[in-house]
N, C-alpha and C positions, 0 to 999 in steps of 0.2 A: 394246247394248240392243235388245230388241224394237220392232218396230212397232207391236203392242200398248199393251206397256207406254208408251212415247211419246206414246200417244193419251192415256194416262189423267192426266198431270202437268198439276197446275192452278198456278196462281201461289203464288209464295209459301213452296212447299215442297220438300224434296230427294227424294220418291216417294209423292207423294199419289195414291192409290185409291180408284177405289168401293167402300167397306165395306159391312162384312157381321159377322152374329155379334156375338160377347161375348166379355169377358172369361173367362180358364180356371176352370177349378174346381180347387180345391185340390188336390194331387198329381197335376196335369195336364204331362206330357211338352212337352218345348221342341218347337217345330212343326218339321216335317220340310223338308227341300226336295226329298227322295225319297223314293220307295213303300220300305220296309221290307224291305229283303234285296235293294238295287239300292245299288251301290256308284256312285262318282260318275265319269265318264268320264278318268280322268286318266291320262296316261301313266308315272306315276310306280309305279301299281301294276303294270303289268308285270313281267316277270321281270328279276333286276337283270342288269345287263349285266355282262359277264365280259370276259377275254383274251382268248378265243376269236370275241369275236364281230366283222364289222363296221366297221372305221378308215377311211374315205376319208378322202382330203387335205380341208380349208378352204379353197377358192378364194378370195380378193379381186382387187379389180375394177385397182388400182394399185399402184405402189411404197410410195406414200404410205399407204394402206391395210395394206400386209403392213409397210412400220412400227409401225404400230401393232397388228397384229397380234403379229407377232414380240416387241414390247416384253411384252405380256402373255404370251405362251405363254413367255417366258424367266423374268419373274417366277414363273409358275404352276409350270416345273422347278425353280427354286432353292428356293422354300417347299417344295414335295414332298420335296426330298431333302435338308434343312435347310440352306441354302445361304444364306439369305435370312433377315439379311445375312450375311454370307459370314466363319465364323467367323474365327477368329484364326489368322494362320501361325505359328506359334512355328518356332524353330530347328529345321532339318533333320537338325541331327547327322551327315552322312552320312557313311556309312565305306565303304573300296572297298579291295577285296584281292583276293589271289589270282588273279593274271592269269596266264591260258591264254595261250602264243601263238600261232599258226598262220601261214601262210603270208604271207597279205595281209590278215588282222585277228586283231584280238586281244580277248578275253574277261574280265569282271573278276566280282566278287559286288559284289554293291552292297546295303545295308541303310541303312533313316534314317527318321526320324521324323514321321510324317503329322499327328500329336498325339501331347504328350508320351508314351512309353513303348507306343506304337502304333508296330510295325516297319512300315512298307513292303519288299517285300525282292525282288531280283530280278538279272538279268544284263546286265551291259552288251558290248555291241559296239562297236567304233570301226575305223575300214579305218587301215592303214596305209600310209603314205608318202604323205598327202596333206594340200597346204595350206595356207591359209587357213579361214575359219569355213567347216565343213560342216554340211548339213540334220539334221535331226534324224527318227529315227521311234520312237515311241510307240505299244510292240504290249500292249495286255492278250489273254491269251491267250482267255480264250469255257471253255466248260465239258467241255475235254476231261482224261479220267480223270488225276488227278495235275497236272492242269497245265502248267508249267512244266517238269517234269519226265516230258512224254508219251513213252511208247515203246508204239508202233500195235502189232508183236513181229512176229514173220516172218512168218507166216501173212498177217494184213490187210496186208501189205506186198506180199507176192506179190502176190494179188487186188488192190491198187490199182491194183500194175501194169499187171497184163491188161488191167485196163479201161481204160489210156491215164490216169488219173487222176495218177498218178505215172511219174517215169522213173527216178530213181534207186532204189536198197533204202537208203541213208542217209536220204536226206532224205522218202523215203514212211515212212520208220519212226520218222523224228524231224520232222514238218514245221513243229513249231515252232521249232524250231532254224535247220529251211534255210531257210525266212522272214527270222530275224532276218541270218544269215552273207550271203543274197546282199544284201539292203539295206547291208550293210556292204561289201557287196565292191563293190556300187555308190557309195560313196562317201559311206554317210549314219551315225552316231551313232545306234546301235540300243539301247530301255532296252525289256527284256519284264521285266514288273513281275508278282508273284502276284495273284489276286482274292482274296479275304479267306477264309480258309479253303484254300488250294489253298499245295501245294510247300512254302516255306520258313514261308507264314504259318499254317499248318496247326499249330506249333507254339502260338502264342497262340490260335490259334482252332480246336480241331480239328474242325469239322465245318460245313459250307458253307452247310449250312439246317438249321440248329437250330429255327428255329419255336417256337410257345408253347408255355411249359415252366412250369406250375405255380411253381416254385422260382423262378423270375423275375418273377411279379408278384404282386410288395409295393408298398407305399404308397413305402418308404424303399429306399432299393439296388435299383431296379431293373434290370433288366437286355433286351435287345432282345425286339420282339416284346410286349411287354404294354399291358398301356393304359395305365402313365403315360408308356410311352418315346413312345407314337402321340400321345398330347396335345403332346409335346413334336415330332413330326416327325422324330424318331430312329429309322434304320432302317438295313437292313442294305447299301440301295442306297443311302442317304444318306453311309454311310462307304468305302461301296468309291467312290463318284465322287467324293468329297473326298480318296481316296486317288491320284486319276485326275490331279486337280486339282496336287494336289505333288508328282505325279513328273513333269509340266511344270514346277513349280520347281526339281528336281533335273537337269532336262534344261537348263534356264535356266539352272544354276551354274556348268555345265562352259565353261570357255571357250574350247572350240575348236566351240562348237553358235552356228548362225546363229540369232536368236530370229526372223526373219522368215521360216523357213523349217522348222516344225517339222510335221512328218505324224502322224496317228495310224491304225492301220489294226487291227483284230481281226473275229475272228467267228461266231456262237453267240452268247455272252453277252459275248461282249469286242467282237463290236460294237456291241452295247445299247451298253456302254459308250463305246463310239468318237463315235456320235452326240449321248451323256448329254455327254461332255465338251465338245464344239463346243456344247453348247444353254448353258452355266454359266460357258463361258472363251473369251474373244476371240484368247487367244492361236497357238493353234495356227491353220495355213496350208490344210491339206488334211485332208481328210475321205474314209478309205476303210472305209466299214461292211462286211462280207460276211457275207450267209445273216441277215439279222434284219430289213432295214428291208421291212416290208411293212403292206398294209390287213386279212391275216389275223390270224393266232397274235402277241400285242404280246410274247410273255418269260412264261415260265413259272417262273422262279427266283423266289425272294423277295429277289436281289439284281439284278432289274430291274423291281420292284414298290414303288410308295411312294403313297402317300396322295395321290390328289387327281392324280398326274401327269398318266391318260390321260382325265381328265374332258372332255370336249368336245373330244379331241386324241388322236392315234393317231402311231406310229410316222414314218410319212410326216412330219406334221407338226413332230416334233421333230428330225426328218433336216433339215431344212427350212431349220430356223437356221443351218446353217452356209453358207448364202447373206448374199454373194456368192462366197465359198470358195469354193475348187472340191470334188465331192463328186464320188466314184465307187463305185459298190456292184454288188457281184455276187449272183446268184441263182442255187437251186437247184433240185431236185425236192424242197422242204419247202414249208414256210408261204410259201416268197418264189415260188415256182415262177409267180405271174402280176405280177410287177412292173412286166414290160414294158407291160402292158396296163393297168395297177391300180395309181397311183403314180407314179412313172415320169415319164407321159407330164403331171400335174401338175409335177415340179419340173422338165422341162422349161420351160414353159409360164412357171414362177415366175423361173428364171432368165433368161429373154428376157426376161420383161416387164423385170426388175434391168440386161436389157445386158449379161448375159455368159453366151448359152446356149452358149459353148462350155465353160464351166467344170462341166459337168452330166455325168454317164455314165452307162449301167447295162449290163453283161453278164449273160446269162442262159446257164447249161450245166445244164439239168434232164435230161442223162442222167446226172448225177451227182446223190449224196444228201447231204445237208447235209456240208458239207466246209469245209477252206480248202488245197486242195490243191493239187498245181502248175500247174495250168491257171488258177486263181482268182489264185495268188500271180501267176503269171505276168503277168494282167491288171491289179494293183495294180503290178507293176513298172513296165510299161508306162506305167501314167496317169501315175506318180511321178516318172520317166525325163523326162515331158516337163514337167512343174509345176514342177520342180527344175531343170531343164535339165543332166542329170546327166552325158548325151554316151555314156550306154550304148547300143549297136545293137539295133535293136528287129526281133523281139520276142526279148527279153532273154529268153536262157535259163540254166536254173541248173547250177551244176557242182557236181560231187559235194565232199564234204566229211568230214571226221574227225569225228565225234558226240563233244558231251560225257558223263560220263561223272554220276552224280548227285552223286558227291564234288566234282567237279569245278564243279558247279554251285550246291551248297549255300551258302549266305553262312553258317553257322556249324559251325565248328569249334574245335579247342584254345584257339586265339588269339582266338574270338570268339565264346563260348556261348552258345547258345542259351536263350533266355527261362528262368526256370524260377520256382515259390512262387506269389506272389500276380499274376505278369504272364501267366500263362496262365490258359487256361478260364473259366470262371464267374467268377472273382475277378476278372483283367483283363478281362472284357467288363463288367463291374460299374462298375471304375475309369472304361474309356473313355466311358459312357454319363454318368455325374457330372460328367466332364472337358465334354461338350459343354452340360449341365444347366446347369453353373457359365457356362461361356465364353457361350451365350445369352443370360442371363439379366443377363450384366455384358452384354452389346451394346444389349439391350430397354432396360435402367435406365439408359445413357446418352441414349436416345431421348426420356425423361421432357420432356414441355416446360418450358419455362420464359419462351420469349418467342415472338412474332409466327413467327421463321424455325425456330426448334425446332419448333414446331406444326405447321409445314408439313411437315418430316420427318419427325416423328410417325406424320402420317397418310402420309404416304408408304410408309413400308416399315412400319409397325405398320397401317395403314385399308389399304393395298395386299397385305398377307396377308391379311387378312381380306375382302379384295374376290374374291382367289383362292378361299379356302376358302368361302365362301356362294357366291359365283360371282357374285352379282345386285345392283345399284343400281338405284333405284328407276329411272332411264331406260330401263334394261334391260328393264324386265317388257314394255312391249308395249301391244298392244292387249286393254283389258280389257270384259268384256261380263256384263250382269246380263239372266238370265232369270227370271220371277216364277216362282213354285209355288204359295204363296197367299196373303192378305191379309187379313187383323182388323180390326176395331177392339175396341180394349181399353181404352174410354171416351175416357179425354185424349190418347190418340197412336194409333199405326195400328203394328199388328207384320205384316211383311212376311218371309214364308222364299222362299227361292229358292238359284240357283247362279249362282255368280260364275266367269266363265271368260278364263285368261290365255291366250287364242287361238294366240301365237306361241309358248308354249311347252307346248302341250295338256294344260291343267292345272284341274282346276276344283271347286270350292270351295262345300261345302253352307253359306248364311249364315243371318243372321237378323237385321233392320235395326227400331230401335224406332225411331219417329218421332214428334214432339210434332205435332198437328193443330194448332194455332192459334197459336203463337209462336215457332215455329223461329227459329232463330238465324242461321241459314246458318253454321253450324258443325258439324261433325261428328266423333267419337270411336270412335276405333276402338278394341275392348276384347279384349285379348288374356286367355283362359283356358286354365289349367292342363287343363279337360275341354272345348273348344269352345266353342261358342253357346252350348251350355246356362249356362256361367258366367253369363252376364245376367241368371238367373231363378232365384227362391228355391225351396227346395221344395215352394211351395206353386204354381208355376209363374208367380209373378208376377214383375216385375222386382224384382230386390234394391234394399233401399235405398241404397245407393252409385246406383245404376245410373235408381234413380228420381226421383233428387235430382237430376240432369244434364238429364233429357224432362223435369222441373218447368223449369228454369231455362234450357229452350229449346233444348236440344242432340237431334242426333239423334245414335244410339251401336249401334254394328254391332259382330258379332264373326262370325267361321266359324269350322267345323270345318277347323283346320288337318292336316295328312297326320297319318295317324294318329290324329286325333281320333273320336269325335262318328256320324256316318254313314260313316267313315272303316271303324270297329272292326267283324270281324264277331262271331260271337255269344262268341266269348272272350273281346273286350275290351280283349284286351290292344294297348299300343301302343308296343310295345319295337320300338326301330329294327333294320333286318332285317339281318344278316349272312351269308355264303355262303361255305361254305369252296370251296377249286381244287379239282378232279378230284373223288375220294371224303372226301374230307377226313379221311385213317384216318391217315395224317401229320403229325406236330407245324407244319411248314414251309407244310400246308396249309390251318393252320388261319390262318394269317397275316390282320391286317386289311387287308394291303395288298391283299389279294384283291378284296374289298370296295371298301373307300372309295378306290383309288385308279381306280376305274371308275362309282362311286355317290355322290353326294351324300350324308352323313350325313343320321337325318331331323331335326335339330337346324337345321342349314340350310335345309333343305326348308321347313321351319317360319316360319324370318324369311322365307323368301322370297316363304311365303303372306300373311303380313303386308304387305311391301312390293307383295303383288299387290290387296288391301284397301285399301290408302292410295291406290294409283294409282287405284283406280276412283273412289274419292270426291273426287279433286283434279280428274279427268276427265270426269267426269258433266256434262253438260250443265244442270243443273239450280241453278247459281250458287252451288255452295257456297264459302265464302272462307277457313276456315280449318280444317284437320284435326290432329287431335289424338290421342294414344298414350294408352293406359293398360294397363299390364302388371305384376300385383301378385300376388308369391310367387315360391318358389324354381325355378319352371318357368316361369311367365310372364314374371316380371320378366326375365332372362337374354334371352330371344326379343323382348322389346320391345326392349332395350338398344341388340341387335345390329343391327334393324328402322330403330332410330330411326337410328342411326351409318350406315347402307347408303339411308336416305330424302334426307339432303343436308337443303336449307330445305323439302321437301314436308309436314315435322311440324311444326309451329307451338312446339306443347306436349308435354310428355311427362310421365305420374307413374310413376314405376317404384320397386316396392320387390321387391329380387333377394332377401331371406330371408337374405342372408347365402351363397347359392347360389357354388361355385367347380368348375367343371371339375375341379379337382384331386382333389375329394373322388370321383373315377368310377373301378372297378374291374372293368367286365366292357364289350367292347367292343357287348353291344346294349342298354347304357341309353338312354332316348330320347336323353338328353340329353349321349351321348357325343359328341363335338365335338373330332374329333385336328386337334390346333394351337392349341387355345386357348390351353392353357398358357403354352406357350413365349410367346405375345407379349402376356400380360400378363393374362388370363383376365378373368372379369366388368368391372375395374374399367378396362383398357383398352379395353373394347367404348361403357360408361359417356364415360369421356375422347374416344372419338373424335365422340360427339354436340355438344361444345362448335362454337359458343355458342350451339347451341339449348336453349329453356328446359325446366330438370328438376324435377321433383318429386322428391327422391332419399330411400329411405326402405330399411333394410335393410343398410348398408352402415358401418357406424356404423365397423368397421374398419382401410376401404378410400375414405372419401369424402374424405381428404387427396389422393390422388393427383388425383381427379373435380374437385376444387376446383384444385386446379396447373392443369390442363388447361383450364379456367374462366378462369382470371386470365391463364392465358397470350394466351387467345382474346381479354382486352379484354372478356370478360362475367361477373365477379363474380357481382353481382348477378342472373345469370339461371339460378343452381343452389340451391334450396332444401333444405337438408337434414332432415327432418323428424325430431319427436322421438319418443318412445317416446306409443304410444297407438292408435286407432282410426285404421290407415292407408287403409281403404275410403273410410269417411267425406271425413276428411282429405284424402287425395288428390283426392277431386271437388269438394272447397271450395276448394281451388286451382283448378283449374281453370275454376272456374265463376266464380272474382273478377272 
C-alpha cells in the first residue's frame, strides 16, 4: 500500500478518503484504474514461454527443503503425464520368442501389454553363462530414423569413423544394437523397447506425431491431441512413459534380473524418457540420460511434451529427481553443448548437499553432434562398470559384433501376427484413449468421500491436481499491494479504482472497491464477474441491486479485472485464452496443446489465481477487516470462484456460487477462456465445489451435481454449512444469504 494512501485511512473503515464528486450519470463507464490504451504492468502478458526458451535449475537452501521440493515437482510429472494416480497394471501378457544366439549372449522378441491390447514391443538381451540375479538395463531408443531398427548405411558409417566417433562399421552402423550387445556382454539383462510409433509399434500406431486431426475431436470417441483427451491429461507422452513404466514391470518378471539394480540409459528422446521415468518410478537404480538434460531446447516431440510438465521446472529440474541415484549424463554440440557450465554444476551442488556427490557425473564431447556413439556409449559403460560393480576393465571398450537382421528383430511373424482391423490406426488409438477415460475415472469415483479419512485423500490426490494445474494456494500469492487511481463519493459509500499488485509474482490487477461510509461491517466481498469490475454496476453505471443490497447492509464488495478482462482487452475485446503453435505451426504435431500449456498457465487458472490474489489483499490489509467473502455467479464466474474458494483454505469465510450448470466437458477448441486441461479427469466443476468443504456455500446451478457437494459436506462433519438454493432470483438470493 502507499504512503499516501496510509495517510488517508480514518477509523472505522476498510479505505476511507477524501471525497470528491458525485454520483455517475446514467450510461456512465465503470471508473478506470488506467489511462485508456495502457495495459496493466503484468508479466503475464508477455510472450508465452516456449521450449526454446530459458530452464535453469531451482536451487533450495536444504535436504529438507528439496523434500519438499522434489515431492511436488513428482506430483506436477505424474498429473502431466496422467500418472496421477497411477492407472491400473492389468496383466502383461508377455510373449518371448525367437531367440538369436550368439557367442556370449543371446537375443529374444519380446511383445506384452502396457494396456489391454496396447503392444509394448521390443528385444531382449541377456549375457550368457552367468550366475546368479544380474543388473538390468533399460534402453528406450531417442528419435533415430526406424528406431529400433536403425541402420546409419555405409556412407554415415565411414564418416563416423574418420571423426573417431565410432571404431567399428558394425556397431557405427547399427549403434543401437552395439549398446544393447556390450551391456550384455558386460553382464547386464538388456530390454530396447520401441517409442510408440517407431519399429514394431509402428504397426498400431503408424505415425510418431500425428498431432490434431480434425477427425479426432469429437465430443464421444475421441482420439489424442484434441481437447477432450487435454481435459483428461491424455497424451502422447503420457502413454509412451507409462509404457516406460511396464517394461520395468517386464524387467521385474524375469527372474534372473536383480530389482535393486536396474539401469536405464537412452538419448534424443529416449533420454527425455530415461529421466521421465526416474521422476514417476522409484524403482530403477541408475540414471544415464544422453544429449537432452539441459537449461536450453526442453524436447521438441509431442512425446516429450505434456500439459503443465515444464511450468516453473525445466529439464535440469526433473533430471533432479532421481537423486540420491546415481545420475550420469553426456553432452554434445546441441542444446546440451553448455551443461558443464549451465546445470551441471547445480545437481552437483544438490547431491553434496543429499551426501552423495559422488553419485553425480556429466561428460561433455561437443566435437561431436547429437549422437549416442561410442565415445558417449563408452562413458555410460564406464559409470555402469562401476555402480554395478560389474569387474569389466576400464575404459571398457566394445568389440565388434554380427548385426541383427529386421526379421530377426521383428516380434511378429507366422506364429505371431501382427495387430490387424480395429487394433490399429485410428480405431486403436480410439480404444486406448477410452481404456484410460474408463480406468481414471473408476480411480477418481473411488476417491469420492465418505468419511473424516477418505476426505483427506480426496483432497489429497484430487486438491493435489488441482494445486498442480492452478499452481497457487492462497499462501502462495505473496506480497499484495494497492495503489489508488481515484476516489468518489457516490453519496452512502465511497467507489475507489486503482491497481492491485501480487509483487512476487509481477502480476497486477485493474480493481474497483465499493465501500459503505458509515456502517461498514469489517466484512468484505469479493465479486467475481463474468466481464471484471464492471459486473458491480448496472447499465446505468450504478451498482446492481444484488451489489447494493450488501454496501446497504454494511459490506464492502471489490471485484477486478481478472487477465483477460476489463482493461485487460484491447480494442477487440476479445478474451479467448492465448495459444501458440512449436515452430511455424504448418504441421498437425505442431499444433499440439502441449506446446502451450505445458509451458503456460491456462487463462482459466490465471483467473482463480487473480482471485486468490483479491482475497489475500483484503485478509492483509492493515485496515481490521475480519471476515472475507466469495461471490461468483454464472457459467464463467461461478467455475473460478469454486476453484478460488477450494485453493483459499479458511481465508473465505462465505461463498455464493451459482456455476449455471457450467462443465469443462462441454469445451471443444483449446482457446476457450475457459479451457481448463485436467479438469475433467478429476472430477470437473463439482470436485472443485467438494474440495471447498466445510466452508460455507451458497450452491445454486448445480441442481445435477450437488449430490456429490453434499457427500463431501457430510463427510467434512459440515452438513449444515452447504445451502442448495432453489429455482429463482439467484443475485438477490445469494446476497440475502450472505448478508443474514
Amino acid at each position: 500500500m502507499s504512503n499516501a494512501l496510509r495517510c488517508a485511512v480514518a477509523a472505522g473503515a476498510l479505505w476511507v478518503l477524501s471525497v470528491w464528486g458525485a454520483s455517475p450519470a446514467a450510461g456512465a463507464e465503470a471508473p478506470r484504474a488506467l489511462p485508456a490504451g495502457q495495459a496493466p504492468q503484468d508479466l503475464r502478458l508477455g510472450k508465452l514461454r516456449t521450449l526454446d526458451d530459458y530452464f535453469p535449475f531451482t536451487a533450495v537452501a536444504s535436504p529438507q527443503a528439496w523434500e519438499r521440493r522434489a515431492d511436488e515437482l513428482r506430483r506436477q510429472v505424474k498429473v502431466a503425464t496422467g500418472l496421477w494416480p497411477e492407472p491400473t497394471k492389468t496383466p502383461l501378457e508377455a510373449v518371448v520368442h525367437g531367440k538369436v544366439d550368439r557367442d556370449d549372449y543371446t537375443v529374444e522378441k519380446v511383445y506384452f501389454e502396457s494396456m489391454p491390447g496396447n503392444f509394448v514391443t521390443g528385444s531382449l538381451y541377456r549375457p550368457k553363462g552367468r550366475e546368479g540375479k544380474r543388473p538390468a538395463v533399460l534402453c528406450p531408443h531417442g528419435h533415430w530414423n526406424n528406431g529400433r531398427f536403425y541402420d546409419a548405411g555405409a556412407d554415415e558409417t565411414r564418416r563416423q569413423i574418420a571423426q573417431g566417433a565410432e571404431r567399428f562399421e558394425e556397431s557405427g552402423r547399427y549403434p543401437l544394437q552395439a549398446r544393447c550387445v556390450q551391456l550384455a556382454r558386460m553382464g547386464c539383462v538388456v530390454f530396447m523397447y520401441d517409442m510408440v510409433g517407431y519399429a514394431d509399434s509402428a504397426v498400431q500406431f503408424p505415425d510418431h506425431r500425428p498431432g490434431v486431426r480434425e477427425s479426432m475431436n469429437t465430443m464421444q470417441n475421441w482420439g489424442l491431441f484434441s481437447p477432450q483427451a487435454e481435459l483428461r491429461l491424455q497424451s502422447w507422452m503420457g502413454m509412451q512413459t507409462w509404457n516406460s513404466v511396464r517394461s520395468v514391470d517386464f524387467l521385474l518378471s524375469l527372474p534372473e534380473v536383480d530389482p535393486g539394480r536396474i539401469a536405464v540409459t537412452g538419448a534424443s528422446g529416449g533420454g527425455t524418457q530415461t529421466f521421465m521415468l526416474f521422476a514417476v518410478d522409484e524403482r530403477p537404480a541408475v540414471s544415464c540420460p544422453n544429449v537432452m538434460v539441459s537449461t536450453a531446447m526442453q524436447g521438441g516431440c509431442t512425446c516429450e511434451n505434456a500439459d503443465y510438465l515444464r511450468i516453473g521446472a525445466g529439464n535440469i529440474d526433473i533430471a533432479a529427481l532421481a537423486a540420491p541415484r546415481p545420475l550420469h549424463m553426456v553432452a554434445a554440440n546441441d542444446w546440451t553443448k553448455e551443461l558443464l557450465t549451465k546445470g551441471y554444476p547445480d545437481l552437483k551442488n544438490l547431491y553434496r548437499m543429499l551426501g552423495h556427490e559422488d553419485r553425480v557425473a556429466a561428460e561433455a564431447f561437443v566435437h561431436f553432434e547429437h549422437n549416442y556413439n561410442a565415445v558417449s556409449r563408452t562413458a555410460v559403460y564406464n559409470f555402469l562398470n562401476k555402480q554395478f560393480k560389474l569387474g569389466a576393465k576400464e575404459p571398457v571398450i566394445e568389440r565388434d559384433f554380427k548385426p541383427l537382421t529386421i526379421a530377426e528383430m521383428s516380434v511378429w511373424d507366422e506364429q505371431h501376427p501382427r495387430p490387424s482391423g480395429d487394433r490399429v490406426g485410428d480405431a486403436h488409438e480410439r480404444a486406448v484413449v477410452q481404456w484410460m477415460t474408463d480406468d481414471a475415472a473408476k480411480h477418481v469415483a473411488a476417491l469420492a468421500p465418505k468419511d473424516a479419512k477418505s476426505l483427506a485423500e480426496f483432497r489429497r490426490v484430487v486438491g493435489g491436481a488441482f494445486d498442480t494445474m492452478i499452481g497457487r494456494r492462497i499462501e502462495d500469492v505473496g506480497t499484495v499491494e494497492w495503489q489508488l487511481a481515484d476516489k468518489t463519493d457516490w453519496g452512502g459509500f465511497l467507489v475507489m479504482s486503482g491497481l492491485v499488485t501480487a509483487r512476487d509474482h509481477g502480476e497486477q490487477l485493474p480493481a474497483l472497491f465499493l465501500h459503505p461510509k458509515d456502517n461498514w461491517n469489517k466484512q468484505v466481498v469479493i465479486w467475481v464477474s463474468e466481464n471484471g469490475k464492471v459486473g458491480l454496476l448496472g447499465g446505468d453505471g450504478t451498482p446492481t441491486a444484488a451489489v447494493k443490497k450488501l454496501l446497504d447492509a454494511g459490506f464492502s464488495v471489490a471485484s477486478a479485472d481478472l487477465m483477460g478482462q476489463g482493461e485487460f482487452l484491447g480494442s477487440s475485446g476479445k478474451d479467448a485464452g492465448r495459444v501458440a503453435p512449436y515452430g511455424n505451426g504448418k504441421e498437425p504435431w505442431q499444433k499440439a496443446a502441449v506446446y502451450t500449456f505445458g509451458y503456460n498457465r491456462p487463462l482459466f487458472a490465471q483467473r482463480v489465481d487473480d482471485v486468490l490474489t483479491m482475497v489475500r489483499l483484503a485478509k492483509t490489509d492493515e485496515h481490521g477487516t475480519e471476515k472475507v467473502h466469495l461471490v461468483g455467479l454464472g457459467p464463467v464466474a461461478g467455475p473460478i470462484a469454486a476453484a478460488a474458494r477450494a485453493q483459499a483454505g479458511g481465508a473465505i469465510d462465505r461463498a455464493a456460487i451459482d456455476t449455471g450448470g457450467f462443465r469443462f466437458a462441454s469445451l471443444n477448441r483449446f482457446d476457450d477462456p475457459m479451457f481448463f486441461p485436467g479438469a475433467v479427469k478429476y472430477g470437473d466443476v463439482p470436485a472443485l465445489l467438494a474440495l471447498g468443504a466445510p466452508g460455507r456455500l451458497w450452491l445454486a446451478g448445480e441442481s445435477g451435481g450437488a449430490a456429490g457437494v453434499e457427500t463431501a459436506y457430510s463427510a467434512a462433519g459440515a452438513t449444515a454449512a452447504v445451502a442448495v438454493a432453489a429455482q429463482g432470483d439467484h443475485d438477490l438470493s445469494a446476497v440475502e444469504w450472505l448478508a443474514r
